[in-house]
Legacy VTK file of the C-alpha trace (Angstrom):
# vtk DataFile Version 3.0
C-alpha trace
ASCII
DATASET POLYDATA
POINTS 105 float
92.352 100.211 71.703
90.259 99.325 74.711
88.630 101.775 77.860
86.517 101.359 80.107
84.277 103.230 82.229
84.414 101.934 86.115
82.706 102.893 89.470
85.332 103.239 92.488
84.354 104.955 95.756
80.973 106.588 94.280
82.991 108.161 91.286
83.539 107.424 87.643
86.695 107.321 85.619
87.378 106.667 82.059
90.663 104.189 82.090
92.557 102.202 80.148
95.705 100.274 80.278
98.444 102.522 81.395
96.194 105.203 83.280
97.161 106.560 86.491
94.134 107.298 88.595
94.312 109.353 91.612
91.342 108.300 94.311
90.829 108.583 97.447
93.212 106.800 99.909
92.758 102.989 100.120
93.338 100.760 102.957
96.437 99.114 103.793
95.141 95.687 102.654
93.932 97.204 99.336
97.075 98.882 98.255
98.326 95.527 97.385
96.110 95.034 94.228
92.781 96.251 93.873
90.818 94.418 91.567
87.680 96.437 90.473
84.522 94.713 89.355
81.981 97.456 88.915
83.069 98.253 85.125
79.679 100.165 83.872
81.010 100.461 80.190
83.811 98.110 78.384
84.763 99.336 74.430
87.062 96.959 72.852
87.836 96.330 69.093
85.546 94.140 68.587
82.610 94.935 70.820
80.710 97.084 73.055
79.513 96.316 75.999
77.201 97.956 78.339
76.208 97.068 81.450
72.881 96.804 83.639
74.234 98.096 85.804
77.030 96.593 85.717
79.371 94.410 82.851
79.532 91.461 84.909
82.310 89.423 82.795
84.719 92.368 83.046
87.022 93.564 85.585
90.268 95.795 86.082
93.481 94.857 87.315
95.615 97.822 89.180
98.720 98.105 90.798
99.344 100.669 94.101
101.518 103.287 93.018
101.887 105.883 95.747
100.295 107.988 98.629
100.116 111.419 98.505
98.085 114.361 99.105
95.925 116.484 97.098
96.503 120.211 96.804
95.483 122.417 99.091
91.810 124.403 99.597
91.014 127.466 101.785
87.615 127.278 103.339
86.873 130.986 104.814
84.245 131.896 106.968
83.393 135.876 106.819
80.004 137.573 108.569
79.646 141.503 107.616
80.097 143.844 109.831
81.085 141.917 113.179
85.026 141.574 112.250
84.467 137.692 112.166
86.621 136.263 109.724
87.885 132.294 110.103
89.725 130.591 107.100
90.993 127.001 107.241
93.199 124.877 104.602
92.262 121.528 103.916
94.370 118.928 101.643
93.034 115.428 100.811
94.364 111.988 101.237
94.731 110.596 97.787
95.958 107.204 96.419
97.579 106.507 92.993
96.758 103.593 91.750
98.349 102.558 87.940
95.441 100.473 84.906
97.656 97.220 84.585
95.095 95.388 81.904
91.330 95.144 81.401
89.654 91.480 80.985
86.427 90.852 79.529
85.582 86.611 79.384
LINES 1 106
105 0 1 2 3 4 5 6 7 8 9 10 11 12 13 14 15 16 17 18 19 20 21 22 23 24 25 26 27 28 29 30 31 32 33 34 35 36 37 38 39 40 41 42 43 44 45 46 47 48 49 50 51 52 53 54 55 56 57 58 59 60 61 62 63 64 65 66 67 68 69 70 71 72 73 74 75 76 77 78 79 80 81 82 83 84 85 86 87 88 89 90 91 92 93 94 95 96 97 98 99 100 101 102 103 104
């Protein structure tokens, strides 16, 4: 069994093949196949590698899956005693993109 730990849009994820990651939404171009090549950690069965910073010989193949959005927040806005209350929703744009393999040279 083989994971990784990898660096997309200043956040890290623990993947391997088969994982479906949900990030933030990608670019038109990118949804074709993103290719990610900031892998901080590979594990495979018959080494470890670390990397400094980065593994350089290692990156992740992923497929585009779908675009939705995340589930919705209430942001409220309340000041004591002056009956001023405000309270907005916000949902986020998210991507899902699918682990198709990890490659280490």
């Amino acid at each position: 069994m083989s994971y990784a730990v990898v660096q997309l849009q200043g956040k890290q994820f623990i993947i391997e093949p088969g994982t479906i990651l949900e990030v933030d939404r990608l670019d038109a171009e990118e949804k074709k196949a993103v290719e990610i090549t900031d892998v901080l950690l590979l594990v495979t069965d018959k080494e470890v590698l670390v990397g400094t910073p980065t593994v350089t010989q290692a990156k992740i193949k992923t497929e585009f899956v779908k675009d939705l959005r995340g589930e919705k927040i209430r942001v409220a806005k309340y000041k004591a005693k002056s009956r001023y209350r405000k309270v907005r929703g916000h949902r986020q744009d998210l991507t899902q993109i699918k682990v198709v393999s990890i490659e280490a040279k």
